[in-house]
C-alpha positions as CSV (number, residue, x, y, z in Angstrom):
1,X,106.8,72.6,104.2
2,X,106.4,71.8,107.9
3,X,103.2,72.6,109.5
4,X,104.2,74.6,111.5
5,X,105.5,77.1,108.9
6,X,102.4,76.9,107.0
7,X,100.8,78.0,109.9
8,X,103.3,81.2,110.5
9,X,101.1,83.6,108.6
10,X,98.5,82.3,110.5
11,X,100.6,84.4,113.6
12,X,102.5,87.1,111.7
13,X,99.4,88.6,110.1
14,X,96.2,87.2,111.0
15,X,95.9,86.0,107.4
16,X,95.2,89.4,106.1
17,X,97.8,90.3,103.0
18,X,97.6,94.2,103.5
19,X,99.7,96.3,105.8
20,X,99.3,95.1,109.5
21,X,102.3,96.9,111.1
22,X,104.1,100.0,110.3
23,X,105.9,99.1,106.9
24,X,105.5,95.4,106.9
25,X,102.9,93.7,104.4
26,X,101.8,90.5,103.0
27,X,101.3,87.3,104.7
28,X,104.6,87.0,106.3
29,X,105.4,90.7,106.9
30,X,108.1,91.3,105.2
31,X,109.4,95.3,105.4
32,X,110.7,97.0,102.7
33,X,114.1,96.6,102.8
34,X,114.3,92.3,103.7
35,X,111.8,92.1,101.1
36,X,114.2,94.0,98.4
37,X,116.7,91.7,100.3
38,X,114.9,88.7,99.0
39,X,114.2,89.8,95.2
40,X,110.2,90.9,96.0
41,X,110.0,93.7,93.8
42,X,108.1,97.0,94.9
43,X,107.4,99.2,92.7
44,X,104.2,101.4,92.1
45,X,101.9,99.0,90.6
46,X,103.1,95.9,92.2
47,X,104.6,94.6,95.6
48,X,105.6,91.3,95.5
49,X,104.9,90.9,99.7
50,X,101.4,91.0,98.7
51,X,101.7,88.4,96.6
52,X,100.8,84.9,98.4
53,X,103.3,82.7,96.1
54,X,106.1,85.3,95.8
55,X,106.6,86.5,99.2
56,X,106.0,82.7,100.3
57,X,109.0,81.5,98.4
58,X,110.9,84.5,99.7
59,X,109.8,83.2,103.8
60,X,111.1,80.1,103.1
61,X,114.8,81.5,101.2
62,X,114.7,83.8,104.8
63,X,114.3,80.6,107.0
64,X,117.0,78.6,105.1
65,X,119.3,81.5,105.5
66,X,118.4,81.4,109.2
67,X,119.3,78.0,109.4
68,X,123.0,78.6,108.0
69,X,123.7,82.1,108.9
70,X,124.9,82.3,112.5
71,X,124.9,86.0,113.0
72,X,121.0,85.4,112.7
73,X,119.2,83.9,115.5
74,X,116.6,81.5,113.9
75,X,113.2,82.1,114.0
76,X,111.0,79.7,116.0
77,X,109.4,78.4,112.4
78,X,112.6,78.5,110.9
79,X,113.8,75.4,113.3
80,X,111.7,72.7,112.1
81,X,113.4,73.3,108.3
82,X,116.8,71.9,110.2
């Protein structure tokens, strides 16, 4: 992983894994719906954007799908993974 992607979460949410804005959590923020999007599950007990290793992998899937989706403008992060 690039650097600068590993220091992403470092912007997005100040490190913290709770709820920083409206509906997103975790490290990288995900909201409900692009974190269903990328298999974290939600449920009562558990939410997978909480979870360091879980909603890292799904960051990642996000930024390659960035990279080869054209309808998406790529994130800033997402470049360096071209």
């Amino acid at each position: 992983m690039p650097t600068e992607l590993a220091l992403l979460p470092f912007v997005e949410s100040a490190m913290q894994r709770g709820r920083v804005a409206g509906q997103a959590a975790g490290l990288w923020q995900f909201i409900p719906s692009t974190g269903k999007l990328y298999q974290l599950d939600q449920n009562l007990w558990r939410d997978e954007r909480r979870d360091v290793l879980e909603s890292t992998r799904a960051a990642l899937d996000y930024c390659r799908s960035c990279t080869t989706t054209s309808a998406i403008a790529p994130c800033a992060g997402c470049l360096q993974l071209r």
